[in-house]
N, CA, C and O atoms as a MOPAC input file, in Angstrom:
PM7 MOZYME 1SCF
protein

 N    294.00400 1   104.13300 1   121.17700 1
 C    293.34800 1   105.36400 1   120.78900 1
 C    292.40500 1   105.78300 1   121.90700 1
 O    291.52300 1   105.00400 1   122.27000 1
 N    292.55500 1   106.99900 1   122.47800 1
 C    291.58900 1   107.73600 1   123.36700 1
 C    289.60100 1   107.30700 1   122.48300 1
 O    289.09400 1   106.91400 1   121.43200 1
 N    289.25800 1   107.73600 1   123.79600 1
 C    287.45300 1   107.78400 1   123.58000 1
 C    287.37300 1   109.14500 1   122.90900 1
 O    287.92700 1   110.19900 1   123.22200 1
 N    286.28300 1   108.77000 1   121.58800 1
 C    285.82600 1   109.88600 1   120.89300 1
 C    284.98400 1   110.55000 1   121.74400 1
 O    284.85100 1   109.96500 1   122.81800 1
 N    284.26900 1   111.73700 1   121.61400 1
 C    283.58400 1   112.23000 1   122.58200 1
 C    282.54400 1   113.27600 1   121.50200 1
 O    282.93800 1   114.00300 1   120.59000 1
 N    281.55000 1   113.11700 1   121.83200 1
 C    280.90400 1   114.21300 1   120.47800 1
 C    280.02400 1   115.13200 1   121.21900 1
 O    279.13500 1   114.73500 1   121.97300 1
 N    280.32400 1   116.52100 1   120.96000 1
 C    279.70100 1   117.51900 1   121.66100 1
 C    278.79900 1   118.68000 1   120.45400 1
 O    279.14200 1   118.97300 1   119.30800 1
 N    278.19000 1   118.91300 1   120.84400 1
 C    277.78700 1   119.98600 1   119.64200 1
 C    278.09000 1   121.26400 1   119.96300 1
 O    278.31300 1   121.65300 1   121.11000 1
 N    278.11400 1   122.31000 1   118.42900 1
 C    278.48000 1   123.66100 1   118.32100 1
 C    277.34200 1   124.50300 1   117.57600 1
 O    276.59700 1   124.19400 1   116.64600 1
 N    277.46500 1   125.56100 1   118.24500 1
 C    275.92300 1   126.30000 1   117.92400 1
 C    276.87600 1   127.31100 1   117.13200 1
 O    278.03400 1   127.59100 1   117.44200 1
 N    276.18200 1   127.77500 1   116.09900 1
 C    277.37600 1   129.13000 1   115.12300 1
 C    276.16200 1   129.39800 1   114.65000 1
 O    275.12700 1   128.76900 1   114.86900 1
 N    276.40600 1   130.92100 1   113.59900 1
 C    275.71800 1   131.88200 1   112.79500 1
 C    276.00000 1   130.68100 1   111.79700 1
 O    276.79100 1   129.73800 1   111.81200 1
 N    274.89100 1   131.17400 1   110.81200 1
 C    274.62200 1   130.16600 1   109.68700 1
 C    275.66300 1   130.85500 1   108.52000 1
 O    276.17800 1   130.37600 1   107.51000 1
 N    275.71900 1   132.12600 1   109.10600 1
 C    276.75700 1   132.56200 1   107.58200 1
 C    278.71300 1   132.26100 1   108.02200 1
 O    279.71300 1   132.35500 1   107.30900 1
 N    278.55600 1   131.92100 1   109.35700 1
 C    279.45000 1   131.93900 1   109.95200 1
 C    280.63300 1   130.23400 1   109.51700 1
 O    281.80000 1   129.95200 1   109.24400 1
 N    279.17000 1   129.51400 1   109.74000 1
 C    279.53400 1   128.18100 1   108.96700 1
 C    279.48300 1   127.91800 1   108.05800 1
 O    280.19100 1   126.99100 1   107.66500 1
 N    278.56800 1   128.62000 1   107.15000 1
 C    278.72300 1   128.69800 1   105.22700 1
 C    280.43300 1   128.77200 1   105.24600 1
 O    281.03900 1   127.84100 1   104.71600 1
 N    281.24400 1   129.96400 1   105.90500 1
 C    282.39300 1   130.32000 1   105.17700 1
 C    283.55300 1   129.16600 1   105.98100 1
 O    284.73300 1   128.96200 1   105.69500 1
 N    282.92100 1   128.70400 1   106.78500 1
 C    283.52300 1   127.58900 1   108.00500 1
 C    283.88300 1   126.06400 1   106.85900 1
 O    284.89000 1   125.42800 1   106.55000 1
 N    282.35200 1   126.00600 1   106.51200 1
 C    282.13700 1   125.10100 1   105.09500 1
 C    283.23000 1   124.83600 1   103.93400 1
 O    283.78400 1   123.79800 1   103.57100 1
 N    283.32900 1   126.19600 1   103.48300 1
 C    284.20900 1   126.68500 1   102.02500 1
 C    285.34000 1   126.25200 1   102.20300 1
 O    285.91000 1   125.54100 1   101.37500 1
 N    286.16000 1   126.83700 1   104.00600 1
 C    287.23400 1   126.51500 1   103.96000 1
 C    287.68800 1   125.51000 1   103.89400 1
 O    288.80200 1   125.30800 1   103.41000 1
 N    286.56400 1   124.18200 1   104.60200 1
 C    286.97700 1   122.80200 1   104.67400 1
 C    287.06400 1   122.64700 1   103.95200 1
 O    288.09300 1   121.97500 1   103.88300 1
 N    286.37800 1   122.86700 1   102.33600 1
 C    286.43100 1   122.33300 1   101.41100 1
 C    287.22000 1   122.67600 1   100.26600 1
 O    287.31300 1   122.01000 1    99.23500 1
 N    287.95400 1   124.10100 1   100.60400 1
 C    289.08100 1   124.49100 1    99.89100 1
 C    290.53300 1   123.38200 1   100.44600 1
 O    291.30500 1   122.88000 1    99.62900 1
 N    290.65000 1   123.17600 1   101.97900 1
 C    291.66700 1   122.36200 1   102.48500 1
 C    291.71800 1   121.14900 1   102.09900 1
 O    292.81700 1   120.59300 1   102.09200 1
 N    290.71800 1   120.54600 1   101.74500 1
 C    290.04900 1   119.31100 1   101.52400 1
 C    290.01800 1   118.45100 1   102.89200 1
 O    290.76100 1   117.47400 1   102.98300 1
 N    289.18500 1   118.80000 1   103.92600 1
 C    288.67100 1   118.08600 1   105.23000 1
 C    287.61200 1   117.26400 1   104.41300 1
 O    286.90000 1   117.59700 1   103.46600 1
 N    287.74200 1   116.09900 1   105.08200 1
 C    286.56500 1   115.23800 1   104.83700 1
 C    285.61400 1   115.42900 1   106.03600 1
 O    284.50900 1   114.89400 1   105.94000 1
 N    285.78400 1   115.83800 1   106.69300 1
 C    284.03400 1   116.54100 1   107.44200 1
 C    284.75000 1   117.60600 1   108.34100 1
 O    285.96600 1   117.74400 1   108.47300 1
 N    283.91900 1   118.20700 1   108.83000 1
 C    284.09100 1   119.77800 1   109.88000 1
 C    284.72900 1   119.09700 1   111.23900 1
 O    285.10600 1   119.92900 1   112.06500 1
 N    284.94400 1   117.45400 1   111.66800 1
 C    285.51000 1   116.94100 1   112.92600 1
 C    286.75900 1   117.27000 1   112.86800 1
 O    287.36700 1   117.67900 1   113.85800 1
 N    287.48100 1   117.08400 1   111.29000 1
 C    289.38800 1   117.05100 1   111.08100 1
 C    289.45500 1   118.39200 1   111.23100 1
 O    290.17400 1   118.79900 1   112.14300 1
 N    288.66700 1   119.47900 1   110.30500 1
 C    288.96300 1   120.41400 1   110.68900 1
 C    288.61600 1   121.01700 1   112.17300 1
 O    289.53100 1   121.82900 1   112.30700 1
 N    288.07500 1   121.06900 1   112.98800 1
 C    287.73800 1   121.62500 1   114.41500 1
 C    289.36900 1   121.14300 1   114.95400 1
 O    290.22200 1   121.89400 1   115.42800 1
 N    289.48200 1   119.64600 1   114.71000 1
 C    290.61500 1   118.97000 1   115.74800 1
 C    291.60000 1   119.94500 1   115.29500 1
 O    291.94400 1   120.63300 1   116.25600 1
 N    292.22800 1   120.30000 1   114.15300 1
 C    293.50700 1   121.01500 1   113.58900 1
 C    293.28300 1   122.20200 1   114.06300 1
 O    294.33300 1   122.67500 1   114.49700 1
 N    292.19600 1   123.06000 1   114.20600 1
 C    292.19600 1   124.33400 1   114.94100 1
 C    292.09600 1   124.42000 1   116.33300 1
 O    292.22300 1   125.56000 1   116.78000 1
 N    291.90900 1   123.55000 1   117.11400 1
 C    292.09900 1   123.35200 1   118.15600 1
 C    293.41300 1   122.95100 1   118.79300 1
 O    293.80200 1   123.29100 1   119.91000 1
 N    294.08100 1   122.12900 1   117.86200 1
 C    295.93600 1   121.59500 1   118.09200 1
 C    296.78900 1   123.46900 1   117.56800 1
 O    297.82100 1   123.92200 1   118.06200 1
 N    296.10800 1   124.00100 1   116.72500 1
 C    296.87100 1   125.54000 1   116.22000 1
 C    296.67100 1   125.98900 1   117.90600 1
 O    297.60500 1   126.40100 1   118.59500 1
 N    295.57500 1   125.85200 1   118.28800 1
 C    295.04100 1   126.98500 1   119.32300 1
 C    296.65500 1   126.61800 1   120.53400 1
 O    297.65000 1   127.30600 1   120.76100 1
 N    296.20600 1   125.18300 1   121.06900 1
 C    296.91000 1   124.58500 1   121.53600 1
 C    298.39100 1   125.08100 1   121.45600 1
 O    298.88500 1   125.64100 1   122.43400 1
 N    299.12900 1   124.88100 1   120.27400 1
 C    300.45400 1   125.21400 1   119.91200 1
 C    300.93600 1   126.84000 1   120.15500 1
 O    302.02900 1   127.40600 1   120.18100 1
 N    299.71000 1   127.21400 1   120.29600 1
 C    300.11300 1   128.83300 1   120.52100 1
 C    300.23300 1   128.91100 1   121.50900 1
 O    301.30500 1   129.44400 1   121.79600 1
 N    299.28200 1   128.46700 1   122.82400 1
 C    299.73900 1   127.95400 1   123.77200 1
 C    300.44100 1   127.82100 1   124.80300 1
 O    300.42600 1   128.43600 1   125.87000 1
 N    301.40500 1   126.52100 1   124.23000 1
 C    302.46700 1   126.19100 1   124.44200 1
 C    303.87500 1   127.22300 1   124.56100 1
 O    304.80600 1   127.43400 1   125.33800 1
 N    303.39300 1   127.66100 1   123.35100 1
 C    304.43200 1   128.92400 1   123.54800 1
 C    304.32300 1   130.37100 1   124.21200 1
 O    305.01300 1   131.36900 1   124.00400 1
 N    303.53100 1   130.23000 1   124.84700 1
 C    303.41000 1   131.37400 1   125.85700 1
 C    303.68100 1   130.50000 1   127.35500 1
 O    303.67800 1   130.81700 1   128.54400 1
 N    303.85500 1   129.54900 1   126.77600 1
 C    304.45000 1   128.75200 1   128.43600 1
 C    305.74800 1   128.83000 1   128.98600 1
 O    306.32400 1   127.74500 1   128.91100 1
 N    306.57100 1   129.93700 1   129.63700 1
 C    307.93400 1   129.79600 1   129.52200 1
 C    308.49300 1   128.63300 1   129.72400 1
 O    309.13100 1   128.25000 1   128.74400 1
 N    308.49900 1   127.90100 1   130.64800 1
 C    309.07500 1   126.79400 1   130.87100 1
 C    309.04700 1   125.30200 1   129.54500 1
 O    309.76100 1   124.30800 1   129.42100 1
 N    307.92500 1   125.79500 1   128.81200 1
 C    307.54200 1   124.76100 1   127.94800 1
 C    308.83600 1   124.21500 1   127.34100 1
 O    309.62900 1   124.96400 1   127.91000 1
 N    309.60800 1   123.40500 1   126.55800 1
 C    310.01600 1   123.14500 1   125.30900 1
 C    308.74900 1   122.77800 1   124.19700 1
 O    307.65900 1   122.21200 1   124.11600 1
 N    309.93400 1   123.67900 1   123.27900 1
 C    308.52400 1   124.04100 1   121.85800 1
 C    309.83600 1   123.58100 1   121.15000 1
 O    310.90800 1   123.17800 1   121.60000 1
 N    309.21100 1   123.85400 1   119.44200 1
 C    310.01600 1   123.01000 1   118.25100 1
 C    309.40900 1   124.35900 1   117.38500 1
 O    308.54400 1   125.11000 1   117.83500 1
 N    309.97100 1   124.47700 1   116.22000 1
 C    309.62000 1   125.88000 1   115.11500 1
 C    310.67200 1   125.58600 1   114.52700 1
 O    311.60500 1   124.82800 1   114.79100 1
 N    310.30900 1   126.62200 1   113.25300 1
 C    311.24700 1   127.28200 1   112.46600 1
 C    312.24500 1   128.67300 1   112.29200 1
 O    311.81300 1   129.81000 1   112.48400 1
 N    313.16200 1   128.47400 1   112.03300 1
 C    313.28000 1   130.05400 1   112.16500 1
 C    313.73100 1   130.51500 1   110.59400 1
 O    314.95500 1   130.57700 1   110.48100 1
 N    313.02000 1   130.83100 1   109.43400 1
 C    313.58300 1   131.23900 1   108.02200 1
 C    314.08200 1   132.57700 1   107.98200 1
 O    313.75700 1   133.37000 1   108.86600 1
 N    314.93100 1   132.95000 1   106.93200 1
 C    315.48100 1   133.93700 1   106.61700 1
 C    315.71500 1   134.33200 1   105.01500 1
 O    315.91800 1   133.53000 1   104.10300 1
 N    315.67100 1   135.10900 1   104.96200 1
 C    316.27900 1   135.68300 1   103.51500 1
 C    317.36800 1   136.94300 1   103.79800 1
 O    317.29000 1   137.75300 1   104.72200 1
 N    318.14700 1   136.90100 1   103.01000 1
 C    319.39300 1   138.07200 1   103.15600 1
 C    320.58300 1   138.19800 1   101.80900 1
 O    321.04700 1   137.49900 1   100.90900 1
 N    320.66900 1   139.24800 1   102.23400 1
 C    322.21000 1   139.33200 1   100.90400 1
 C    323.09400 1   139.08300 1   101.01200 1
 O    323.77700 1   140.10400 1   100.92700 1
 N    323.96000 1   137.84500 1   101.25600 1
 C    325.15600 1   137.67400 1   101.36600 1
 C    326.43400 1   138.18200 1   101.38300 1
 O    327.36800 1   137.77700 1   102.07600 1
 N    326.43500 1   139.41300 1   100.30400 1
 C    327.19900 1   140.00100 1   100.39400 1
 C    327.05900 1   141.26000 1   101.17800 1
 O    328.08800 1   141.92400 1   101.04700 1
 N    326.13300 1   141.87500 1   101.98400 1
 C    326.27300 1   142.38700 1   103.08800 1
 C    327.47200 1   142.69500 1   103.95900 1
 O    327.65500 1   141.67200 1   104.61900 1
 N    328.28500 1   143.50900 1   104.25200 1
 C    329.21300 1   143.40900 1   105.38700 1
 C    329.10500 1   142.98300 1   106.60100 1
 O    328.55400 1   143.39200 1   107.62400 1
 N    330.04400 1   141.63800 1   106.15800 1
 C    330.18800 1   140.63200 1   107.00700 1
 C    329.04900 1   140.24800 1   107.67100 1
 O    329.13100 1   140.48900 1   108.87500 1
 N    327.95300 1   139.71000 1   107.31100 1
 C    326.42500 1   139.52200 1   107.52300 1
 C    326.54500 1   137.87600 1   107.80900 1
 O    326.27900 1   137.35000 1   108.89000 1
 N    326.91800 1   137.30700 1   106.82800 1
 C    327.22500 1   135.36100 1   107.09500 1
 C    328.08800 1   135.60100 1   108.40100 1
 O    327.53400 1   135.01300 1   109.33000 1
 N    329.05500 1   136.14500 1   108.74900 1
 C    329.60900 1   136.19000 1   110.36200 1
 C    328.91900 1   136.43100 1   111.16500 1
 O    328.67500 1   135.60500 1   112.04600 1
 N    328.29300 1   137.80500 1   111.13700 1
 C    327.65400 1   137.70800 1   111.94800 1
 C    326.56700 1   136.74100 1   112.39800 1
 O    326.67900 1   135.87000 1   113.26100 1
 N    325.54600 1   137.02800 1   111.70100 1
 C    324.45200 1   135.37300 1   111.47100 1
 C    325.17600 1   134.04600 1   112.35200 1
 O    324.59400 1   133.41900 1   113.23600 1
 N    326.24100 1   133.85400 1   111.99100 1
 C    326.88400 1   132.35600 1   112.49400 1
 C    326.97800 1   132.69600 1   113.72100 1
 O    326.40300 1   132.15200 1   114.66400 1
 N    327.86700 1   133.81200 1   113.76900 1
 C    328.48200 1   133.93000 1   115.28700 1
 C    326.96800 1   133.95400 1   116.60700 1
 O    326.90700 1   133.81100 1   117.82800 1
 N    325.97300 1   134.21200 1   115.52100 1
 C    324.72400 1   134.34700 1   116.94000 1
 C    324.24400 1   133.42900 1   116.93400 1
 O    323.88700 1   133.13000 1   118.07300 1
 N    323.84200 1   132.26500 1   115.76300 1
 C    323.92600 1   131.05400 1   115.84800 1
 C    324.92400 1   129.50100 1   116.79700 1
 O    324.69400 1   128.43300 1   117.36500 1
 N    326.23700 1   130.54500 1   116.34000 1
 C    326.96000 1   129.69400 1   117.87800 1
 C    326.24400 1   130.00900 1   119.41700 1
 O    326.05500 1   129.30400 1   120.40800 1
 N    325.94500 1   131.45700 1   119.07800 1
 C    325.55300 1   131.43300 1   121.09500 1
 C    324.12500 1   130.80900 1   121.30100 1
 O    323.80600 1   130.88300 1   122.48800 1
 N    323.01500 1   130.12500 1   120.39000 1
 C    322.59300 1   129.33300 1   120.42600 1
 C    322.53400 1   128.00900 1   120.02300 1
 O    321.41200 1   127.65300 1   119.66200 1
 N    323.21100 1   127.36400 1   119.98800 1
 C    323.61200 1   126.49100 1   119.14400 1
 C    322.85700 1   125.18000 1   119.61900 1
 O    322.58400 1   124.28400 1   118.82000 1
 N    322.51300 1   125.11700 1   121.05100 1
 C    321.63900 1   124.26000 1   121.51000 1
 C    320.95400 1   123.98600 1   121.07300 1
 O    320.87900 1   122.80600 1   120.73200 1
 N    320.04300 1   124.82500 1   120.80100 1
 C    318.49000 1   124.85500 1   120.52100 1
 C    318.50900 1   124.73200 1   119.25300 1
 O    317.35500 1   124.98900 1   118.91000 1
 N    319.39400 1   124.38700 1   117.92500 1
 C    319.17000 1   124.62100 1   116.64900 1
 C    319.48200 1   123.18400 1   116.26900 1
 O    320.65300 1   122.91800 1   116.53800 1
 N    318.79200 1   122.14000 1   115.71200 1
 C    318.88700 1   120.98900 1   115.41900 1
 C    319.44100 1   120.60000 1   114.36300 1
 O    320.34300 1   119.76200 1   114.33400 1
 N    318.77600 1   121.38100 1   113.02700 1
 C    319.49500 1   121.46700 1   111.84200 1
 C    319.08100 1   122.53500 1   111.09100 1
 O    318.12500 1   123.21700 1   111.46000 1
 N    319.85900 1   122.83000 1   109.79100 1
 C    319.80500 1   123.92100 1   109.37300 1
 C    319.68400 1   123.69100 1   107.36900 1
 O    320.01500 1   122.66500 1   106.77500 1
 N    319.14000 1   124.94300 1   106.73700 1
 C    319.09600 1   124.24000 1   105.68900 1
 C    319.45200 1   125.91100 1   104.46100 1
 O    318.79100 1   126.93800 1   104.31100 1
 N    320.42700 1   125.56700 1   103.99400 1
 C    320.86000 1   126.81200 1   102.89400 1
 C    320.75400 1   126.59600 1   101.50800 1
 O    321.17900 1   125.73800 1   100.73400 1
 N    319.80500 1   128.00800 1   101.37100 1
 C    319.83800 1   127.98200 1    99.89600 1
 C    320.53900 1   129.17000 1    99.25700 1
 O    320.44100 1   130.17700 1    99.95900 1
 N    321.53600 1   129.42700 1    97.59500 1
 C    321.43200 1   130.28100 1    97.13500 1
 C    320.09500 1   130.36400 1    96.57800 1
 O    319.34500 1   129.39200 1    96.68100 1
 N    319.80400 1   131.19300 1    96.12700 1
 C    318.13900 1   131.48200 1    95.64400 1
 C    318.37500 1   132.51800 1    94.12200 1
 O    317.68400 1   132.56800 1    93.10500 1
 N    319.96300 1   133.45700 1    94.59200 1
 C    320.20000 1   133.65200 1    93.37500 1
 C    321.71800 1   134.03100 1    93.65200 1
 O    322.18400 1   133.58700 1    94.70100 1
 N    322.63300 1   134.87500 1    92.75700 1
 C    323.75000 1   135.30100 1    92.75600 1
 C    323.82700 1   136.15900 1    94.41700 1
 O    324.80100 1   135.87000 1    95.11100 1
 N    322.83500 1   137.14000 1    94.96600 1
 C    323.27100 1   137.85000 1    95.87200 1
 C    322.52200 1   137.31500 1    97.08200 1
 O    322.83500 1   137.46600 1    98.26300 1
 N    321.34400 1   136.57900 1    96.51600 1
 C    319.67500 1   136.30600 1    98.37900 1
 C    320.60100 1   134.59200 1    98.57100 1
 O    321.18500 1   133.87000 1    97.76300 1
 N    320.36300 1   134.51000 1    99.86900 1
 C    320.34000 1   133.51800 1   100.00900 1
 C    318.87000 1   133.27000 1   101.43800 1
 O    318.22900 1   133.97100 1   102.22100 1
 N    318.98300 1   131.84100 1   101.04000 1
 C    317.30800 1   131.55100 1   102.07500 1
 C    317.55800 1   130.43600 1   103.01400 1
 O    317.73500 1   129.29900 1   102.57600 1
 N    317.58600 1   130.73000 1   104.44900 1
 C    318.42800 1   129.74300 1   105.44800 1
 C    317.14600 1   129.66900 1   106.53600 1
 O    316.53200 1   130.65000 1   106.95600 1
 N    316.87600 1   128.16500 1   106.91200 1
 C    316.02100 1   127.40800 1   107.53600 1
 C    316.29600 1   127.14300 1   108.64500 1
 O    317.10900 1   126.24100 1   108.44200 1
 N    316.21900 1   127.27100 1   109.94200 1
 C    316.67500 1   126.57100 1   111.15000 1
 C    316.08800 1   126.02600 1   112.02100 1
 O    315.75600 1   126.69100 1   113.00300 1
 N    315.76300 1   124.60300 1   111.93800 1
 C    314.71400 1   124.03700 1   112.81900 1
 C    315.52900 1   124.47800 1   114.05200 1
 O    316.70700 1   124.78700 1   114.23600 1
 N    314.35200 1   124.37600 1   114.87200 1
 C    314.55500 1   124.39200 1   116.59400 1
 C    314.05900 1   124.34900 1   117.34800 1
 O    312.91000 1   124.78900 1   117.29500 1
 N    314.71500 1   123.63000 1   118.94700 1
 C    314.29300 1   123.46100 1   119.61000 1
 C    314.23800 1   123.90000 1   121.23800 1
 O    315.32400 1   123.58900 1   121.72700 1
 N    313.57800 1   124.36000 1   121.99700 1
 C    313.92200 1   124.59500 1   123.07600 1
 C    313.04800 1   125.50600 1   124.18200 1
 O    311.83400 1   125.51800 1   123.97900 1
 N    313.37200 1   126.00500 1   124.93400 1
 C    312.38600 1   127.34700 1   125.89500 1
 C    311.76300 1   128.11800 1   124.83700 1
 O    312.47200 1   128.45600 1   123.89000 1
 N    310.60100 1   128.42700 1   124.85900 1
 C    310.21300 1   129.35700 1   124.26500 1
 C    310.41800 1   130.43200 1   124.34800 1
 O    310.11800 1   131.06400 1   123.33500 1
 N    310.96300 1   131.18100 1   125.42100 1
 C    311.34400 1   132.56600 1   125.74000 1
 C    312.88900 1   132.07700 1   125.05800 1
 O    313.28300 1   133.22700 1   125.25200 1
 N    313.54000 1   131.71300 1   124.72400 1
 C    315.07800 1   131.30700 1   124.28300 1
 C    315.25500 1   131.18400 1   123.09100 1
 O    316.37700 1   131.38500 1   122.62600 1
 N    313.91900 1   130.72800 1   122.08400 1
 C    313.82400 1   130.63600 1   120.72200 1
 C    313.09700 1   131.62800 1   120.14600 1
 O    312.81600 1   131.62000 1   118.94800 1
 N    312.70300 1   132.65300 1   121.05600 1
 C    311.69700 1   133.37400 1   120.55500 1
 C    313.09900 1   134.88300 1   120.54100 1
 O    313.20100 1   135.74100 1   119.66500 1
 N    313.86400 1   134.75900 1   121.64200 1
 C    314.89300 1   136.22900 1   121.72400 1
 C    315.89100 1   135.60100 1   120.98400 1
 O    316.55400 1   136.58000 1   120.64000 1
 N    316.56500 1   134.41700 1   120.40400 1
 C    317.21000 1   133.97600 1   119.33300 1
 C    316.55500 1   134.46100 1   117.83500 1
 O    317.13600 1   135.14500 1   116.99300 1
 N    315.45100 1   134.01600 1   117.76700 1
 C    314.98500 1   134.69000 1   116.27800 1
 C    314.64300 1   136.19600 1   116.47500 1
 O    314.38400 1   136.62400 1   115.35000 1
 N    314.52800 1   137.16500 1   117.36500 1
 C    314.64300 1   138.10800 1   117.41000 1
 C    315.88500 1   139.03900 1   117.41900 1
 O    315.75000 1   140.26200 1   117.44300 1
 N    317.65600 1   138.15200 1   117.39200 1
 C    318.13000 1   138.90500 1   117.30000 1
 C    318.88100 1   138.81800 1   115.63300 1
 O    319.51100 1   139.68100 1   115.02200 1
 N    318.49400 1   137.36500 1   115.22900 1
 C    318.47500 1   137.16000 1   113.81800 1
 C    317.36200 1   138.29000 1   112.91200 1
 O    317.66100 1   139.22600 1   112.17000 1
 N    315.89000 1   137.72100 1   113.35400 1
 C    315.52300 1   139.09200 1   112.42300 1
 C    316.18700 1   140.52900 1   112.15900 1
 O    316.40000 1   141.19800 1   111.14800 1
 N    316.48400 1   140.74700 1   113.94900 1
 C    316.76800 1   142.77500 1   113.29900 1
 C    318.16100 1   142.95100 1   113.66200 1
 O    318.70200 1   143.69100 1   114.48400 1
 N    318.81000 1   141.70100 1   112.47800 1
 C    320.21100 1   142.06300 1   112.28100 1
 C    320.36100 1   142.39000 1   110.79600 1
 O    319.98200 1   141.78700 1   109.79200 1
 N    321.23200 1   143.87200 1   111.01900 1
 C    321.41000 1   144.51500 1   110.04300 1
 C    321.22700 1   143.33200 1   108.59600 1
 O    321.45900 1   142.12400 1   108.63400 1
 N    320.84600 1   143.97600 1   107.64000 1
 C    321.29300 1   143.09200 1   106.37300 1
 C    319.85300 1   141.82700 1   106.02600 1
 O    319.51000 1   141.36600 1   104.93800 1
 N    319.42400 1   141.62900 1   107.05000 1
 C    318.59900 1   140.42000 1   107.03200 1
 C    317.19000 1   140.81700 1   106.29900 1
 O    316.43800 1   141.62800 1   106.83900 1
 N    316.97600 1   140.41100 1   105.46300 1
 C    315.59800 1   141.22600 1   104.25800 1
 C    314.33000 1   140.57800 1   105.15900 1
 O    313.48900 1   141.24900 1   105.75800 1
 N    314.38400 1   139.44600 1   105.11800 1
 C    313.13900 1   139.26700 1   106.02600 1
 C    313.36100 1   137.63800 1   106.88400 1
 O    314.27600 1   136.84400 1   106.66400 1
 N    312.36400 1   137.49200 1   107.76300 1
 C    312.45500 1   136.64200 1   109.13000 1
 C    311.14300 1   136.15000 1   109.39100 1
 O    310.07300 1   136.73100 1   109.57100 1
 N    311.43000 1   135.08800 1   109.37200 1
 C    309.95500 1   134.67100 1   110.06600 1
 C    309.99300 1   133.40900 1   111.74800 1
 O    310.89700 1   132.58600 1   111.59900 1
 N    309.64400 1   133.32100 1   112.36500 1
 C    309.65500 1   132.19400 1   113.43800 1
 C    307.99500 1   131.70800 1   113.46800 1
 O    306.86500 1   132.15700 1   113.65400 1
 N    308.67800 1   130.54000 1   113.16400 1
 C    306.99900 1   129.63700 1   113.29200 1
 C    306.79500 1   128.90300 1   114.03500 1
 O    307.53600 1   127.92800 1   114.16000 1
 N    306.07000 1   129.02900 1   114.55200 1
 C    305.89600 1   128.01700 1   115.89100 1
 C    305.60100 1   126.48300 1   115.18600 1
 O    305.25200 1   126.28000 1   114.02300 1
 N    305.80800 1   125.63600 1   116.08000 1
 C    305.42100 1   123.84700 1   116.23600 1
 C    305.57100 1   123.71200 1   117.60800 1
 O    305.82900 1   124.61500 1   118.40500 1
 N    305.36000 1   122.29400 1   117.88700 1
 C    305.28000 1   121.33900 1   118.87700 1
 C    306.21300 1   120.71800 1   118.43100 1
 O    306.68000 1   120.56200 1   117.30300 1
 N    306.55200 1   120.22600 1   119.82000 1
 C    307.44300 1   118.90500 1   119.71500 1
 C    306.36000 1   117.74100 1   119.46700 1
 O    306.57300 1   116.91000 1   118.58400 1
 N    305.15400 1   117.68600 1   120.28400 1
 C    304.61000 1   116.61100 1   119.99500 1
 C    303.56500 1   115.82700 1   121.12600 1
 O    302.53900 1   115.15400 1   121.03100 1
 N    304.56300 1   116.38700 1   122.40900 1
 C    304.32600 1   115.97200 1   123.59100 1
 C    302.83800 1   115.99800 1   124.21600 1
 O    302.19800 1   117.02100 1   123.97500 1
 N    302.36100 1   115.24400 1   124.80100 1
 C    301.01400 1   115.71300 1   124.98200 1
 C    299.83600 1   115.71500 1   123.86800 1
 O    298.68500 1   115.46800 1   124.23000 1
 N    300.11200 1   115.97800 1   122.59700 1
 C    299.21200 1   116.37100 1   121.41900 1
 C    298.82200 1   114.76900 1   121.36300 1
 O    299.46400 1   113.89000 1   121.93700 1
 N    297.43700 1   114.52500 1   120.41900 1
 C    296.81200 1   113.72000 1   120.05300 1
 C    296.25300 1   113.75600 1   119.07900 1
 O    295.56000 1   112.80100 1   118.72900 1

């Protein structure tokens, strides 16, 4: 384990009242877990403005299946990345939505214009890409 290191932080008092609440809505056992986790978010954002980086995310979806020819398409852009997609996870959700998960991995400029051509393909109700880490480096 690395050396702890303890530095202090000067804030508005109302600033840390609501700093307070949140820890204690998350359930942090002191303001150290939480600082470290907003500092690894800061970090992870980061990362992904690093082109060269490899990053890790999600890419979710919701859509109507029965769409014209929408599951083809979807796949077929999924083959031209197929690298970067580790695994994948499908749900019906009902008779017509279905809700599809795609971890991944890779360039950030490569996972970021992959879920961009999934979001604004016709048919697709909504999209999200979430960033992660692989891991590398973090502590």
């Amino acid at each position: 384990m690395s050396d702890l290191i303890r530095f202090g932080v000067s804030l508005d008092e109302s600033l840390l009242e609501r700093f307070d609440r949140l820890c204690l809505e998350r359930g942090y056992k002191t303001r150290s877990e939480a600082i470290r986790d907003l500092i690894r978010e800061s970090l992870v954002k980061s990362e992904w403005q690093d082109d060269g980086r490899h990053v890790a995310g999600t890419l979710t979806m919701v859509y109507d299946h029965h769409t014209g020819n929408l599951s083809q398409r979807l796949t077929a852009i999924q083959h031209d990345f197929h690298h970067y997609i580790i695994t994948s996870l499908h749900v019906h959700l009902d008779h017509d939505n279905c809700l599809e998960t795609l971890v991944l991995k890779g360039p950030a400029p490569a996972l970021r214009s992959f879920a961009d051509r999934i979001i604004s393909t016709r048919g697709v109700k909504y999209g999200t890409l979430n960033l992660a880490t692989t891991g590398q480096g973090m502590k």
